[in-house]
PDB file of N, H, CA, C and O in Angstrom:
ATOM      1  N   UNK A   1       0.853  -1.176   0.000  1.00  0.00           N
ATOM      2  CA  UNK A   1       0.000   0.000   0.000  1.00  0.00           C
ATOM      3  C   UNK A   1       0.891   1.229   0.000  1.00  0.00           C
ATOM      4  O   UNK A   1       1.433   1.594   1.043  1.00  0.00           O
ATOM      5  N   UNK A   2       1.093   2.029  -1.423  1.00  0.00           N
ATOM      6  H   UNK A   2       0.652   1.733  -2.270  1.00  0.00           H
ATOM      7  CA  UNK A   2       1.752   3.052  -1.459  1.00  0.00           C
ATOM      8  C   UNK A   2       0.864   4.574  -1.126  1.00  0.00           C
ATOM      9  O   UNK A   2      -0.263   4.486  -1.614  1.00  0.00           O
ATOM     10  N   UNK A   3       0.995   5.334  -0.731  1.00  0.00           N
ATOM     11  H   UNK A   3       1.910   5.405  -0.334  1.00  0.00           H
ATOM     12  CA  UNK A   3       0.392   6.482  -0.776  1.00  0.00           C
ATOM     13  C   UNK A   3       1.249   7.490  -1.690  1.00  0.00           C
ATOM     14  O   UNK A   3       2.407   7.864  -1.877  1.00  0.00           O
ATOM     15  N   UNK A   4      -0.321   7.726  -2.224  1.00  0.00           N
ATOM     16  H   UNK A   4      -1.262   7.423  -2.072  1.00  0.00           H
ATOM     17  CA  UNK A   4       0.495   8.684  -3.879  1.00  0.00           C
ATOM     18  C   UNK A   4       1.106   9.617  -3.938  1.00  0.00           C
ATOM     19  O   UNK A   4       1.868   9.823  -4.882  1.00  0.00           O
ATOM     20  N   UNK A   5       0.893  10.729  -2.607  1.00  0.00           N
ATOM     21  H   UNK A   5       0.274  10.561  -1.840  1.00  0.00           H
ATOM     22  CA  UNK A   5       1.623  12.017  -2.423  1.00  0.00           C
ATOM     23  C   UNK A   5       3.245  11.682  -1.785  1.00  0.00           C
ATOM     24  O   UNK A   5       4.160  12.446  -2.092  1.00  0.00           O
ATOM     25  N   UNK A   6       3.483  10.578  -0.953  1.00  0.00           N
ATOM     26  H   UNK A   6       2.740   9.957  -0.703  1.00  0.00           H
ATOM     27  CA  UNK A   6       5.163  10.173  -1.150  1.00  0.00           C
ATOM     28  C   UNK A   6       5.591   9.513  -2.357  1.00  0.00           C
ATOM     29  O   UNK A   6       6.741   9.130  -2.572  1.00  0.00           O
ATOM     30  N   UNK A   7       4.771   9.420  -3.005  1.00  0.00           N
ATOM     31  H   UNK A   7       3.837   9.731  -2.830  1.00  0.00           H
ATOM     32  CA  UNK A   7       5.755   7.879  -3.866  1.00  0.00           C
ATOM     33  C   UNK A   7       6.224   9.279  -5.034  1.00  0.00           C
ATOM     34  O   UNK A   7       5.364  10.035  -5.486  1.00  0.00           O
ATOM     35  N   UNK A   8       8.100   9.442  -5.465  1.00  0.00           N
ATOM     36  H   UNK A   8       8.798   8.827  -5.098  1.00  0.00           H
ATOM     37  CA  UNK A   8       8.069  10.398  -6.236  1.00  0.00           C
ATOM     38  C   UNK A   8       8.244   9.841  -7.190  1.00  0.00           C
ATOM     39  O   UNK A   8       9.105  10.388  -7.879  1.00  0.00           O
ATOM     40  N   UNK A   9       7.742   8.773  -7.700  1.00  0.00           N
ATOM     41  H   UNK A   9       7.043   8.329  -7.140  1.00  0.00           H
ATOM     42  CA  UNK A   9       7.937   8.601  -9.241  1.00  0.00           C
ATOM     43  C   UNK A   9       6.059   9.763  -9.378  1.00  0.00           C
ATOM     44  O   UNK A   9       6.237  10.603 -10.260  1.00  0.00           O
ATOM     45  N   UNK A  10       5.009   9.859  -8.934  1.00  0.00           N
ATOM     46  H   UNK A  10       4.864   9.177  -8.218  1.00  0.00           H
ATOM     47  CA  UNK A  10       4.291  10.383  -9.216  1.00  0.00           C
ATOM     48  C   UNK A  10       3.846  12.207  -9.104  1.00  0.00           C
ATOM     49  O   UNK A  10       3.047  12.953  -9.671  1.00  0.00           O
ATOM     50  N   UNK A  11       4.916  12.335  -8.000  1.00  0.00           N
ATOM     51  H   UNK A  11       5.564  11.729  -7.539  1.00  0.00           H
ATOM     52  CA  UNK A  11       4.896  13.557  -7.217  1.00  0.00           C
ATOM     53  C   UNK A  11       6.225  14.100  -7.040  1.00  0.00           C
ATOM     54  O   UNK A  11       6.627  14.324  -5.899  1.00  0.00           O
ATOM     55  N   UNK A  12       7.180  14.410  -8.375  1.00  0.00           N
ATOM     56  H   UNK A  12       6.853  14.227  -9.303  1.00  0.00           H
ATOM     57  CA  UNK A  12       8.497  14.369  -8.235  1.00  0.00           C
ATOM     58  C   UNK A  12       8.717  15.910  -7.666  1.00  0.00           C
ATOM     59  O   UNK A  12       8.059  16.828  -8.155  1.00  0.00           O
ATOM     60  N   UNK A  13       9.667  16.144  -6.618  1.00  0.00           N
ATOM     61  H   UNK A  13      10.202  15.398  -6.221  1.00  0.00           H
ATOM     62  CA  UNK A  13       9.841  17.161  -5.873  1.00  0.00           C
ATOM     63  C   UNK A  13      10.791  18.324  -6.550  1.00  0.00           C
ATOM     64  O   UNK A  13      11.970  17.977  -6.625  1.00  0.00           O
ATOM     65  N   UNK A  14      10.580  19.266  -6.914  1.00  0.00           N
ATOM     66  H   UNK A  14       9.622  19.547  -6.853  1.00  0.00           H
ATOM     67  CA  UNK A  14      11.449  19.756  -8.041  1.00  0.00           C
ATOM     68  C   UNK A  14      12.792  20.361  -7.132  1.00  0.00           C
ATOM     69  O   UNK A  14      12.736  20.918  -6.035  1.00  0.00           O
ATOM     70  N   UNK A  15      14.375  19.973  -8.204  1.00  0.00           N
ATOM     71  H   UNK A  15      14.421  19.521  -9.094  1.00  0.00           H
ATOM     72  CA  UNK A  15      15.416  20.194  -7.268  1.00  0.00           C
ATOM     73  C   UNK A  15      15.576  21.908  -6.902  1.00  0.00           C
ATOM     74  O   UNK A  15      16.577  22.517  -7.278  1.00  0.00           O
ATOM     75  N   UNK A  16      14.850  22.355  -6.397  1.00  0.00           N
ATOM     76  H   UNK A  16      14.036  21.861  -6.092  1.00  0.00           H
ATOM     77  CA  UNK A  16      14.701  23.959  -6.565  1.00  0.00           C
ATOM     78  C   UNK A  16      16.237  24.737  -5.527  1.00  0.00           C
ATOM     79  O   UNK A  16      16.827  25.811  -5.638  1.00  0.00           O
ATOM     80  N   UNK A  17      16.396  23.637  -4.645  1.00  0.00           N
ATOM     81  H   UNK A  17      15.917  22.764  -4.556  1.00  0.00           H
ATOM     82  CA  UNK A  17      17.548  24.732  -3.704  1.00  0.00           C
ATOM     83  C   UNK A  17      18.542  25.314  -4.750  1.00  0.00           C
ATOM     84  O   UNK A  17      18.615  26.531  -4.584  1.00  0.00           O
ATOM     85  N   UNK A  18      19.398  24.845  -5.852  1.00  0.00           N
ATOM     86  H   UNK A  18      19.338  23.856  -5.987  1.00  0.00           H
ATOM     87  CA  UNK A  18      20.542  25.071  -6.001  1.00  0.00           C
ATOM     88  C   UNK A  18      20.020  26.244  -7.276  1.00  0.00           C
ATOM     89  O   UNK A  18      20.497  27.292  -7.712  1.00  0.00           O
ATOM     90  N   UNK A  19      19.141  25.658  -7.490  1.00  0.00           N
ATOM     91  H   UNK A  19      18.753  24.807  -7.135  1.00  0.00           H
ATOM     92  CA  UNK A  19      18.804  26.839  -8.770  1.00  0.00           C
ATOM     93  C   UNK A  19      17.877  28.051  -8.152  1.00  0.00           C
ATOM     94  O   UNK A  19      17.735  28.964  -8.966  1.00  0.00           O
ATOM     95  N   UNK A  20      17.466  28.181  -7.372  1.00  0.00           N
ATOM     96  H   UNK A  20      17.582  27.439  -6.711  1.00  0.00           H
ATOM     97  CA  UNK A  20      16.975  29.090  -6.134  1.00  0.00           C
ATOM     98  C   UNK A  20      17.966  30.255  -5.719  1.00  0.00           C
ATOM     99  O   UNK A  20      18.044  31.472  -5.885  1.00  0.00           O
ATOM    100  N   UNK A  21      18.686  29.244  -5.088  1.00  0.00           N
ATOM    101  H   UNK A  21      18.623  28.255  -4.952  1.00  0.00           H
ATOM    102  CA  UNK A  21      19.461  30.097  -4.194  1.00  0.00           C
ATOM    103  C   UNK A  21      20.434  30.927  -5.159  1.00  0.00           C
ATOM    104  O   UNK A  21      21.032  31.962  -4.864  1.00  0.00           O
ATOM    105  N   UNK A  22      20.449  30.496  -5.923  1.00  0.00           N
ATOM    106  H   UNK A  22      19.963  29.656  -6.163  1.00  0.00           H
ATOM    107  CA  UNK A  22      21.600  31.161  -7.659  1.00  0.00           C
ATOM    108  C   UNK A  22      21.326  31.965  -8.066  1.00  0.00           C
ATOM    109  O   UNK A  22      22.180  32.719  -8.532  1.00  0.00           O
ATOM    110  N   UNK A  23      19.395  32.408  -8.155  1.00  0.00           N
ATOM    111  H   UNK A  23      18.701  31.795  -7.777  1.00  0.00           H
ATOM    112  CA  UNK A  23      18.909  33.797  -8.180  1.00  0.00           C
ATOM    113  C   UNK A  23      18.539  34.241  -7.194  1.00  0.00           C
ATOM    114  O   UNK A  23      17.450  34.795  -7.348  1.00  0.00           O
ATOM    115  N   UNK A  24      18.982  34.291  -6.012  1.00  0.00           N
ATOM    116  H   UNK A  24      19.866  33.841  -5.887  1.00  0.00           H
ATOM    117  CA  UNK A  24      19.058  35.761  -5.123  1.00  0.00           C
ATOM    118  C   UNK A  24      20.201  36.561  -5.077  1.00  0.00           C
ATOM    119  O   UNK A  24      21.343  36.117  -4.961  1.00  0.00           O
ATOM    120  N   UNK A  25      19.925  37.626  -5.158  1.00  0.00           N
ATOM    121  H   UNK A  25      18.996  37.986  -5.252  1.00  0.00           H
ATOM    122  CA  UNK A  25      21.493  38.335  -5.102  1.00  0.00           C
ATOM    123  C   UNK A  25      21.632  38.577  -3.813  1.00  0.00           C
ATOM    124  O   UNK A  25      20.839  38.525  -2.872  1.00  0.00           O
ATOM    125  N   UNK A  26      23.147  38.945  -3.930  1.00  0.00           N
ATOM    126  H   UNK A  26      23.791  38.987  -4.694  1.00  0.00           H
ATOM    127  CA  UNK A  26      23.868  39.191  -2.508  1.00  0.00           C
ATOM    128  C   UNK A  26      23.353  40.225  -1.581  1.00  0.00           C
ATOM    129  O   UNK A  26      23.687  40.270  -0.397  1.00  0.00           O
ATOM    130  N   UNK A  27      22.338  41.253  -2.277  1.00  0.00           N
ATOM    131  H   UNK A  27      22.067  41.216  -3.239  1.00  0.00           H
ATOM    132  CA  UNK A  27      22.069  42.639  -1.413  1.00  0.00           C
ATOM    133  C   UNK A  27      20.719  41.340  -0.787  1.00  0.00           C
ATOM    134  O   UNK A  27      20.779  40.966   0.385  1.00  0.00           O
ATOM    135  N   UNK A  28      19.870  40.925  -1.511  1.00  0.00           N
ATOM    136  H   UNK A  28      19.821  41.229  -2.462  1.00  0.00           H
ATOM    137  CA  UNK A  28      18.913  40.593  -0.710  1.00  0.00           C
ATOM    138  C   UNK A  28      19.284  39.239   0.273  1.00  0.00           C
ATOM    139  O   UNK A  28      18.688  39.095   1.341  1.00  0.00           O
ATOM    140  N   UNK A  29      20.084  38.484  -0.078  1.00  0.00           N
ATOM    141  H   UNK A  29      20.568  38.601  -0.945  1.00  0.00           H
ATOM    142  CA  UNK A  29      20.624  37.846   0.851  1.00  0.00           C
ATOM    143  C   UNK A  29      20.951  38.715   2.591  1.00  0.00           C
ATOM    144  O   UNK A  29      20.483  38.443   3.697  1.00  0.00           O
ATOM    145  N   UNK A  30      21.751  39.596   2.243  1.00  0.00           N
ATOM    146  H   UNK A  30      22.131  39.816   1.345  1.00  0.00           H
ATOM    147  CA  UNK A  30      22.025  40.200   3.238  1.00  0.00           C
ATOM    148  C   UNK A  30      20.729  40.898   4.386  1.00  0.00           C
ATOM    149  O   UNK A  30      20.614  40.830   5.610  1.00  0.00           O
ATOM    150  N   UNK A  31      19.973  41.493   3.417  1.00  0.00           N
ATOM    151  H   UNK A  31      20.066  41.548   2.423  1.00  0.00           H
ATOM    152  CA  UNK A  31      18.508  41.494   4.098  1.00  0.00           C
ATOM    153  C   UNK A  31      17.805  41.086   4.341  1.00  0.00           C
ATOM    154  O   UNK A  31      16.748  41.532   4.785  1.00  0.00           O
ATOM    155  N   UNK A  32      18.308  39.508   4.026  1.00  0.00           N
ATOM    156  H   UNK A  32      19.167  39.146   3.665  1.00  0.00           H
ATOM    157  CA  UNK A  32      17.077  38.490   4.809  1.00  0.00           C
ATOM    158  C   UNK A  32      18.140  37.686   6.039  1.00  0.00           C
ATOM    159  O   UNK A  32      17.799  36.748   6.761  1.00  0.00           O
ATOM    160  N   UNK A  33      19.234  38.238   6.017  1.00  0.00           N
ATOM    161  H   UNK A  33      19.511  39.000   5.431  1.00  0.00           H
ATOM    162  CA  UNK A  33      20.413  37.809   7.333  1.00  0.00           C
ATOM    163  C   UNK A  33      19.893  38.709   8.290  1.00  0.00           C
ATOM    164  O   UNK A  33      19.547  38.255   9.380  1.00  0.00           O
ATOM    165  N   UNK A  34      19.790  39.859   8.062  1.00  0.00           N
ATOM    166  H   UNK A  34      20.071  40.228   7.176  1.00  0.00           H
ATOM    167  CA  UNK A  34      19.602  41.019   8.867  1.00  0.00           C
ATOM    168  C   UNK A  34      18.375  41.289   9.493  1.00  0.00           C
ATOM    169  O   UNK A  34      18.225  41.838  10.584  1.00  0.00           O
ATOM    170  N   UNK A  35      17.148  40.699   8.424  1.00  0.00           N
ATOM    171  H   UNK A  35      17.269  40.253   7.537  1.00  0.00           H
ATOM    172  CA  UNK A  35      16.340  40.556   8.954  1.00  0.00           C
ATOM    173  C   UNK A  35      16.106  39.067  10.291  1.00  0.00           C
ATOM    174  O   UNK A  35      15.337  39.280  11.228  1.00  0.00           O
ATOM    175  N   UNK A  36      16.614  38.113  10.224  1.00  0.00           N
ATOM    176  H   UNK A  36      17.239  37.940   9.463  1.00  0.00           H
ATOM    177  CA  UNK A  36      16.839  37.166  10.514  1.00  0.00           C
ATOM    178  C   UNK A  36      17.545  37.461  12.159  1.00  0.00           C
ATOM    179  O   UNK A  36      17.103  36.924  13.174  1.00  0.00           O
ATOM    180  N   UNK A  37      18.643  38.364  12.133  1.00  0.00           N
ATOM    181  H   UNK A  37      19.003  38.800  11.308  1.00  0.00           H
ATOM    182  CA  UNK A  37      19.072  38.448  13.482  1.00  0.00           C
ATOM    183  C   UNK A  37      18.303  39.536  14.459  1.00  0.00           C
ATOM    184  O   UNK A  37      18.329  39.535  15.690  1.00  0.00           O
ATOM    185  N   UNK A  38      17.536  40.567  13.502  1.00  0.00           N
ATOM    186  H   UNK A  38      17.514  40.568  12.502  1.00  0.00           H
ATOM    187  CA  UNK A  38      16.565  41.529  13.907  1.00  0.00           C
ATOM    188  C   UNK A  38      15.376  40.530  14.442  1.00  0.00           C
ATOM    189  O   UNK A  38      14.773  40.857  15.465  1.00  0.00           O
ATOM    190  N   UNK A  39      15.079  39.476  13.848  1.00  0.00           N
ATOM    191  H   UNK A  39      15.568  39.212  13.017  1.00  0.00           H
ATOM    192  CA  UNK A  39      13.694  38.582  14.657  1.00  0.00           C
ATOM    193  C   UNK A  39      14.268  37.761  15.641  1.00  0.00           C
ATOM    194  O   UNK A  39      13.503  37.364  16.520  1.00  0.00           O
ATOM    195  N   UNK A  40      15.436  37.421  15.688  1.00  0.00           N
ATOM    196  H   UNK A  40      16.057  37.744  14.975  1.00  0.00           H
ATOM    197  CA  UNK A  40      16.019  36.945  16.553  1.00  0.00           C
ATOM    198  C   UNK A  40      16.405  36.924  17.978  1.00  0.00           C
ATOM    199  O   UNK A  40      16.271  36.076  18.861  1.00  0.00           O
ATOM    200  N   UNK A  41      16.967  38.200  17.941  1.00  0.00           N
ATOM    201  H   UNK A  41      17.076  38.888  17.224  1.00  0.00           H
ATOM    202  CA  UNK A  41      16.824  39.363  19.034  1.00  0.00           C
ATOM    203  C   UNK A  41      15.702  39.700  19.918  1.00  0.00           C
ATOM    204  O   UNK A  41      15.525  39.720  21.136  1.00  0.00           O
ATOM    205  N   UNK A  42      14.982  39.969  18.830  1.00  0.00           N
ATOM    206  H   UNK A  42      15.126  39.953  17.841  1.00  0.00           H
ATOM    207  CA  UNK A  42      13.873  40.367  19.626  1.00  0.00           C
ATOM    208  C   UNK A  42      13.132  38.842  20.397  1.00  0.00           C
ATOM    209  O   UNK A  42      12.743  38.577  21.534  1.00  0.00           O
ATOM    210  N   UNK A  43      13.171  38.398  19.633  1.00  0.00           N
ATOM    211  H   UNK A  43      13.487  38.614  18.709  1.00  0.00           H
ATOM    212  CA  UNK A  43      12.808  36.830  20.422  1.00  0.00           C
ATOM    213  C   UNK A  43      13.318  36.945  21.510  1.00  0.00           C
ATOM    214  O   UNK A  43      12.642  37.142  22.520  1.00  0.00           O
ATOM    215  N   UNK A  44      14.901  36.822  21.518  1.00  0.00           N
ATOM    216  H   UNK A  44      15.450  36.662  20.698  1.00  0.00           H
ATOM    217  CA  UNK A  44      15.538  36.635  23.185  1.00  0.00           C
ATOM    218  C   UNK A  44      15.011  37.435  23.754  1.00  0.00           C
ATOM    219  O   UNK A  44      14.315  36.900  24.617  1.00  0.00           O
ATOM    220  N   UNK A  45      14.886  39.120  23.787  1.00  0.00           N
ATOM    221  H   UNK A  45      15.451  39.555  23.086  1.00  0.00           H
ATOM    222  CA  UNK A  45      15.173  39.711  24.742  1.00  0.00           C
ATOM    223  C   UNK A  45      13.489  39.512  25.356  1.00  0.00           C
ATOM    224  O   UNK A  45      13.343  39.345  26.567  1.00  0.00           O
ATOM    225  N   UNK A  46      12.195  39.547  24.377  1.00  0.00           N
ATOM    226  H   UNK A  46      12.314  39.683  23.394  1.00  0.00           H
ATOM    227  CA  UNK A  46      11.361  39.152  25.070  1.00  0.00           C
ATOM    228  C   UNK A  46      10.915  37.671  25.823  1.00  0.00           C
ATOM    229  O   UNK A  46      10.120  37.611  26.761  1.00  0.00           O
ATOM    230  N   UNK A  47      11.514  36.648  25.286  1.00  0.00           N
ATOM    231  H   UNK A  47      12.160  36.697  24.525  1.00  0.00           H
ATOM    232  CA  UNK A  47      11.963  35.922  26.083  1.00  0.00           C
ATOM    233  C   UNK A  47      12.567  35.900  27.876  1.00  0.00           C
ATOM    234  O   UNK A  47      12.130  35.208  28.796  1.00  0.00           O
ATOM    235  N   UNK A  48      13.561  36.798  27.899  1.00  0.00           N
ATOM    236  H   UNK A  48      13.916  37.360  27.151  1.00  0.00           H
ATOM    237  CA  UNK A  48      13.616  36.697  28.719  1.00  0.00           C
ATOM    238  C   UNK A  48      13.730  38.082  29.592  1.00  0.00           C
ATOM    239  O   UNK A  48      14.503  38.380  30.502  1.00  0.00           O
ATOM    240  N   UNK A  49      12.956  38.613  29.140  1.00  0.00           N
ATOM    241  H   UNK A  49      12.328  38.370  28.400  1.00  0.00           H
ATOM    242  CA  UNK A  49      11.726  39.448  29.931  1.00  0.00           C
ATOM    243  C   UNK A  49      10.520  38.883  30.204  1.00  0.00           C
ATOM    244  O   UNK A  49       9.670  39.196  31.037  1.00  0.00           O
ATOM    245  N   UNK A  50      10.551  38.058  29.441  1.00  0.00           N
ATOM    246  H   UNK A  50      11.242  37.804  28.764  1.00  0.00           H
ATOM    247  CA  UNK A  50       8.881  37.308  29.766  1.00  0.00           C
ATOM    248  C   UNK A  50       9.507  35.665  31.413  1.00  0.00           C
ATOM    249  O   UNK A  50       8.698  35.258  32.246  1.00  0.00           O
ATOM    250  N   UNK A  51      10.891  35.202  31.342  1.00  0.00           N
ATOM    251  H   UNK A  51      11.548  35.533  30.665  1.00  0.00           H
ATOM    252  CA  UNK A  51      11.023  34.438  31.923  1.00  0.00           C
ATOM    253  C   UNK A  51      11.144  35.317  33.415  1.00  0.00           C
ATOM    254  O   UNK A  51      10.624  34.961  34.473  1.00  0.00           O
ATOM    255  N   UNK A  52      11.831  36.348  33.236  1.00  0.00           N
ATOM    256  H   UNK A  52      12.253  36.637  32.377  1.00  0.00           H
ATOM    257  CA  UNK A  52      12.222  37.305  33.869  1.00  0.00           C
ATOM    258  C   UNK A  52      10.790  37.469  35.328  1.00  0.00           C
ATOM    259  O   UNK A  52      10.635  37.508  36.548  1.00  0.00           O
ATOM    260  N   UNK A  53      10.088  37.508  34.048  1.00  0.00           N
ATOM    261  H   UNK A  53      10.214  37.476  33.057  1.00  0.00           H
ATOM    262  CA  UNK A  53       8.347  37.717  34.804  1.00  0.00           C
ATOM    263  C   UNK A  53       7.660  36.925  35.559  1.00  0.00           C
ATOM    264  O   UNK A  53       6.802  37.163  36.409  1.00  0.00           O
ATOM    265  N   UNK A  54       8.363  35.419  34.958  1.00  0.00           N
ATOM    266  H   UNK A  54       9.060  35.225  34.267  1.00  0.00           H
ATOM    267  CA  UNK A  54       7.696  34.428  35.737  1.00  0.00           C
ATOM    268  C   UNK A  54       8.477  34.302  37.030  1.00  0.00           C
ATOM    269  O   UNK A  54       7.890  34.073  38.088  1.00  0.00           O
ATOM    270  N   UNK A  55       9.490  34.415  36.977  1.00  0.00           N
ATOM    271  H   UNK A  55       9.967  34.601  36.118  1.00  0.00           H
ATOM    272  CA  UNK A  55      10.523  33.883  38.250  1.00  0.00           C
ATOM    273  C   UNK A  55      10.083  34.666  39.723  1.00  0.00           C
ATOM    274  O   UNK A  55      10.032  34.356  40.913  1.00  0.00           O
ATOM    275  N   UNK A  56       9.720  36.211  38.646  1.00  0.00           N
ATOM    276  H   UNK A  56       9.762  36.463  37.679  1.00  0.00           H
ATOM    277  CA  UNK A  56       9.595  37.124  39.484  1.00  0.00           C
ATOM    278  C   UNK A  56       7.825  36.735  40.432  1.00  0.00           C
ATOM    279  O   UNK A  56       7.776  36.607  41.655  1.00  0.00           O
ATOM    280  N   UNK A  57       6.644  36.624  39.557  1.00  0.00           N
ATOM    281  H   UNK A  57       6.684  36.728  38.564  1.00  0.00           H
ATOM    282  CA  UNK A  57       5.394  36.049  39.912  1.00  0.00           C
ATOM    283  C   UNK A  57       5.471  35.133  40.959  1.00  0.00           C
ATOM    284  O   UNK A  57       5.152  35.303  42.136  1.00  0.00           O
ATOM    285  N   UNK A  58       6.197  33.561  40.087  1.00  0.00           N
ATOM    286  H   UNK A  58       6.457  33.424  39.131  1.00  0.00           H
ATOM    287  CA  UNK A  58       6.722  32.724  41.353  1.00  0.00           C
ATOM    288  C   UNK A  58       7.351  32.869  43.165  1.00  0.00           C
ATOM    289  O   UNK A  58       6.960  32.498  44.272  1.00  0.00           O
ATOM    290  N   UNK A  59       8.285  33.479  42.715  1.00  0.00           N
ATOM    291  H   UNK A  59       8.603  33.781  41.816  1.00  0.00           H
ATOM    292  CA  UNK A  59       8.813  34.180  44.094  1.00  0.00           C
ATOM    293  C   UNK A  59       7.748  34.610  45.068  1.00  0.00           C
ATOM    294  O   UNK A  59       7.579  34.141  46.194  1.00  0.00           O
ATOM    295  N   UNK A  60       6.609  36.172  44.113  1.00  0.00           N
ATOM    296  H   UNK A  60       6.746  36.553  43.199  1.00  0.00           H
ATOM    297  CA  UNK A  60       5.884  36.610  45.007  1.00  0.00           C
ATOM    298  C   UNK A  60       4.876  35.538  45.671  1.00  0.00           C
ATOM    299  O   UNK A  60       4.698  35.297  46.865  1.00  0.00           O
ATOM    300  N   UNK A  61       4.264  34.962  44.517  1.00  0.00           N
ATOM    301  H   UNK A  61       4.409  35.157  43.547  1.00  0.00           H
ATOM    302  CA  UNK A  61       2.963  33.635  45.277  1.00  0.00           C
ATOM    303  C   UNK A  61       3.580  32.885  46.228  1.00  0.00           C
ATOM    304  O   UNK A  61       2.982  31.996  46.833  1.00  0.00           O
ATOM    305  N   UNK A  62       5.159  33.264  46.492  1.00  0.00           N
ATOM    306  H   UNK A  62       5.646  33.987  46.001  1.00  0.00           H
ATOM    307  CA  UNK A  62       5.836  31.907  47.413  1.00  0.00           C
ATOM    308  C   UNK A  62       5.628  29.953  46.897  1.00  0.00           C
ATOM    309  O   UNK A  62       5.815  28.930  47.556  1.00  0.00           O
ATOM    310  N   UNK A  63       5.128  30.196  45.302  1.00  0.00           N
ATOM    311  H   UNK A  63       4.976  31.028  44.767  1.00  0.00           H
ATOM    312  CA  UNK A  63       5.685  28.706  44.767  1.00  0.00           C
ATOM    313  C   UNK A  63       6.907  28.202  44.876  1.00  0.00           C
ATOM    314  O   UNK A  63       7.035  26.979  44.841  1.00  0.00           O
ATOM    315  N   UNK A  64       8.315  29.250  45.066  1.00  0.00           N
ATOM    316  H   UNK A  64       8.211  30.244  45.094  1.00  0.00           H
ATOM    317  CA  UNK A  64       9.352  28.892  45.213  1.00  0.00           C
ATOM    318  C   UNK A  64       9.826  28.389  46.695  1.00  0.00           C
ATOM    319  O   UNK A  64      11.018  28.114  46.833  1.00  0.00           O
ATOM    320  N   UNK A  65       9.090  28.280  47.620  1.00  0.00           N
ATOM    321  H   UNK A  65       8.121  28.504  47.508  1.00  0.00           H
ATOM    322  CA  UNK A  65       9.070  27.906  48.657  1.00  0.00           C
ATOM    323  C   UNK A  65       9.439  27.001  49.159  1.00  0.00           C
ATOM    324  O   UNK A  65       8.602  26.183  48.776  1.00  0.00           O
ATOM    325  N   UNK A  66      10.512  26.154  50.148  1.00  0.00           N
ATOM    326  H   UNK A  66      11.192  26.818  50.459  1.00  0.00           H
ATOM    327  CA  UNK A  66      10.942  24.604  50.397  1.00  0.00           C
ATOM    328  C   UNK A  66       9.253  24.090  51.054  1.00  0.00           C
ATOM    329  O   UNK A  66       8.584  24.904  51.690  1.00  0.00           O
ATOM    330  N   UNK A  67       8.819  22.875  50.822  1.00  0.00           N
ATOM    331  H   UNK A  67       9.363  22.213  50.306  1.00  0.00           H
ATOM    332  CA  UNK A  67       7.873  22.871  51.469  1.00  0.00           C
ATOM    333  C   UNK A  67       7.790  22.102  52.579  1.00  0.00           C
ATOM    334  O   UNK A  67       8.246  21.056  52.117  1.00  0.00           O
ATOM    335  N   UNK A  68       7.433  21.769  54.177  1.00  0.00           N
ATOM    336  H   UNK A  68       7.063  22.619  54.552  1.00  0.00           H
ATOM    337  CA  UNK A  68       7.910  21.744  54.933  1.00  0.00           C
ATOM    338  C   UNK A  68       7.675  20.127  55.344  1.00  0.00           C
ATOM    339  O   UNK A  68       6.647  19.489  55.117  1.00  0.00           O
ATOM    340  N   UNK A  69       8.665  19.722  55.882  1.00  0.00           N
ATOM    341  H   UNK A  69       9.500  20.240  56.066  1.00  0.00           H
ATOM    342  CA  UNK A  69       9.516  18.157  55.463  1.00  0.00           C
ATOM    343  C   UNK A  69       8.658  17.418  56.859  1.00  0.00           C
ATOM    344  O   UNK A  69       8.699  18.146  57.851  1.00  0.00           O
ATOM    345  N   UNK A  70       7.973  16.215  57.038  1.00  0.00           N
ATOM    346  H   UNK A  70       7.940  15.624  56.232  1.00  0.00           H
ATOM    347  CA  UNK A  70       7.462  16.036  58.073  1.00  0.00           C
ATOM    348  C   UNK A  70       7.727  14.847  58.861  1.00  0.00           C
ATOM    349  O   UNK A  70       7.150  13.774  58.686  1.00  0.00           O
ATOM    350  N   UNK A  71       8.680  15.086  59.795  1.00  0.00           N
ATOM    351  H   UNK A  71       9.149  15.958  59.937  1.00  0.00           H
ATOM    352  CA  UNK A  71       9.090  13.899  60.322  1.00  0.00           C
ATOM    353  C   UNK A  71       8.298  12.917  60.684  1.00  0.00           C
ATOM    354  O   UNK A  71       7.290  13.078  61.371  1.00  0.00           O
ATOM    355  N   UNK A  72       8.876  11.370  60.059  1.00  0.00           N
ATOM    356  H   UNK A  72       9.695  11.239  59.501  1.00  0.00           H
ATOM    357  CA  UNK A  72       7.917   9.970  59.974  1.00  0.00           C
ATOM    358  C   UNK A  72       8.032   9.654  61.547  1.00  0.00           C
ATOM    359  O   UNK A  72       8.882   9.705  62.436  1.00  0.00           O
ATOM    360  N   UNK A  73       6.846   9.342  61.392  1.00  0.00           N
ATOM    361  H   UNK A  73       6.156   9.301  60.670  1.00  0.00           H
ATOM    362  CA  UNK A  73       6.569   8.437  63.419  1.00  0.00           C
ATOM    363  C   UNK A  73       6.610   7.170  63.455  1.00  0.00           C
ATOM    364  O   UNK A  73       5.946   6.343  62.832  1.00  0.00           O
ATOM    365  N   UNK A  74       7.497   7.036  64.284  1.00  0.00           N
ATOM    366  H   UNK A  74       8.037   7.708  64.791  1.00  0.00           H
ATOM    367  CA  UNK A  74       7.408   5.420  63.783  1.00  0.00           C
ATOM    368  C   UNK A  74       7.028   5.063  65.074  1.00  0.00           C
ATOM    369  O   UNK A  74       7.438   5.693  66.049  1.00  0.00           O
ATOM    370  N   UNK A  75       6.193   3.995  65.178  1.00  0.00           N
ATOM    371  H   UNK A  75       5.860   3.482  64.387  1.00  0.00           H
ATOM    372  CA  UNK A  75       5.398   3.556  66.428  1.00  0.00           C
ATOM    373  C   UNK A  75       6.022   1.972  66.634  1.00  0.00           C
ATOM    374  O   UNK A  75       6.441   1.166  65.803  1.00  0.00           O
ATOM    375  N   UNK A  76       5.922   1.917  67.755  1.00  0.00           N
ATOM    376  H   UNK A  76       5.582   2.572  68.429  1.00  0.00           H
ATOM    377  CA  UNK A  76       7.024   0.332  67.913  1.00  0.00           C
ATOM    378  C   UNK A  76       5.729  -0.457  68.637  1.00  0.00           C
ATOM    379  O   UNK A  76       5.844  -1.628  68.999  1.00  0.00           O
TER     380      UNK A  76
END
């Protein structure tokens, strides 16, 4: 039982990277690098402003709390 959308004798995948990448030029290359470390960035830093937030939440609710250990009784 083949399924028709993998099998590539029917659905051949065209080799597009090498002939792709051959027409972009170097300026737009560079602006999709640039853009790339510009989304990047911003990822981290809200990242961790946003982790920043939780640690901080945690702390206040006292989830970070040891919770208190209860010595076993042992009865003889």
């Amino acid at each position: 039982m083949t399924n028709p959308f993998l099998d590539p004798d029917n659905n051949p995948i065209p080799d597009s990277d090498s002939k792709e990448l051959a027409k972009i030029s170097p300026q737009k290359k560079r602006e999709i690098q640039k853009l790339f470390m510009i989304l990047l960035t911003i990822g981290l830093v809200i990242g961790s402003i946003v982790s920043f937030a939780i640690v901080k939440a945690l702390n206040k609710l006292g989830l970070t709390d040891k919770t208190p250990q209860f010595e076993r009784i042992q009865t003889k």
